[in-house]
Legacy VTK file of the C-alpha trace (Angstrom):
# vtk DataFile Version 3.0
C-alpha trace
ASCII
DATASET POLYDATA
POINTS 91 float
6.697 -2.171 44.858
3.018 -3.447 45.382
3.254 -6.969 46.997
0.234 -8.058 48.088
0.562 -11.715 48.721
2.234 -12.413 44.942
-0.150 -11.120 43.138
0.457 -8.977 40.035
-2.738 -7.737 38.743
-1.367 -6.932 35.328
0.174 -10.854 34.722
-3.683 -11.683 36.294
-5.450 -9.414 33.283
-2.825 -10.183 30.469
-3.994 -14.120 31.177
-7.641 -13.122 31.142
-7.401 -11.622 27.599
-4.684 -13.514 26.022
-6.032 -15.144 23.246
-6.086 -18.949 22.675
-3.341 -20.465 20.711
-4.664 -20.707 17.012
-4.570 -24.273 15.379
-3.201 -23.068 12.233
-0.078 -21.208 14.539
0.657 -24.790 16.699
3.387 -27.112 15.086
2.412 -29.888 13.303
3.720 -33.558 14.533
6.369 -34.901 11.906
4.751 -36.927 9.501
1.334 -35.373 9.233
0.242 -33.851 6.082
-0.710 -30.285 6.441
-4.557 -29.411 5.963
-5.933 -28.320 3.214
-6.074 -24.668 2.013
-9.910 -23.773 2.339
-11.105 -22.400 -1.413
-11.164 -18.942 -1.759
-13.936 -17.329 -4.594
-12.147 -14.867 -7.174
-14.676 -12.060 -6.341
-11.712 -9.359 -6.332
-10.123 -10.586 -9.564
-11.116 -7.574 -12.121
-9.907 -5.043 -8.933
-6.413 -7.352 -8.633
-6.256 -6.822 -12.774
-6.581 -3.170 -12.480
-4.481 -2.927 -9.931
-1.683 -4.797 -11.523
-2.519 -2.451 -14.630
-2.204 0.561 -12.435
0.843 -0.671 -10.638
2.244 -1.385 -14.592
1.878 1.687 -15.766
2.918 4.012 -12.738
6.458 4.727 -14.199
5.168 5.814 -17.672
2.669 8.215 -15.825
5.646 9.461 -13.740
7.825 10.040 -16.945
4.971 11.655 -18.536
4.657 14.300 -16.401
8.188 15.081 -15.510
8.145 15.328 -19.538
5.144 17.729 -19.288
6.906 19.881 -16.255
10.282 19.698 -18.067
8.501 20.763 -21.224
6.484 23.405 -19.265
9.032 25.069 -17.363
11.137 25.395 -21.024
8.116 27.066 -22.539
7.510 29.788 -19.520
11.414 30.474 -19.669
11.588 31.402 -23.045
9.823 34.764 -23.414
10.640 35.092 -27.196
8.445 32.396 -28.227
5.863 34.201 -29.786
3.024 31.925 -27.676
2.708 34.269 -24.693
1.671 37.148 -26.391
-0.682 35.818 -29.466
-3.632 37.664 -28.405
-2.104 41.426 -27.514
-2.939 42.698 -31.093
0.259 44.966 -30.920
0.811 44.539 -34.271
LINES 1 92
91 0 1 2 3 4 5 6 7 8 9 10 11 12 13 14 15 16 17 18 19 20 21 22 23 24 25 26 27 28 29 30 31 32 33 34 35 36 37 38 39 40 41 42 43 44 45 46 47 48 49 50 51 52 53 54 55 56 57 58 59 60 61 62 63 64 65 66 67 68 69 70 71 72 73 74 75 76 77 78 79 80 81 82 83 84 85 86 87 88 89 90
């Protein structure tokens, strides 16, 4: 170990850049009303409504395409269709 008189030079740099203690982050005395919440402008508030649309609507897009990859896979399995080969002109 380093002991130079008690002195830790990490414990001496952690205190340098420790941040104060935040008023909003102290405990309030009992009794005293909490402050007020500062007003905050609805500037997002069409981006929050799409994204709530979005976030709505995920599962139908999901069960749309596993429909469309179920649906898909049927079609390429089935070679007797009659779709694959509608341009050959084997006829």
């Amino acid at each position: 170990m380093n002991d130079k008189g008690g002195e830790d030079p990490t414990a001496d740099f952690l205190a340098e850049v420790r941040p104060e203690e935040t008023p909003w982050r102290t405990e309030r005395p009992p009794g005293e009303e909490a402050p007020e919440r500062a007003e905050r402008p609805e500037k997002w508030g069409r981006a929050k409504a799409a994204g709530r649309a979005a976030a709505q609507a995920a599962p139908y897009v999901q069960a749309a395409a596993l429909a469309t990859w179920i649906v898909s896979g049927t079609l390429d399995d089935s070679g007797d269709s009659g779709f694959g080969d509608l341009g050959s002109g084997d006829a």
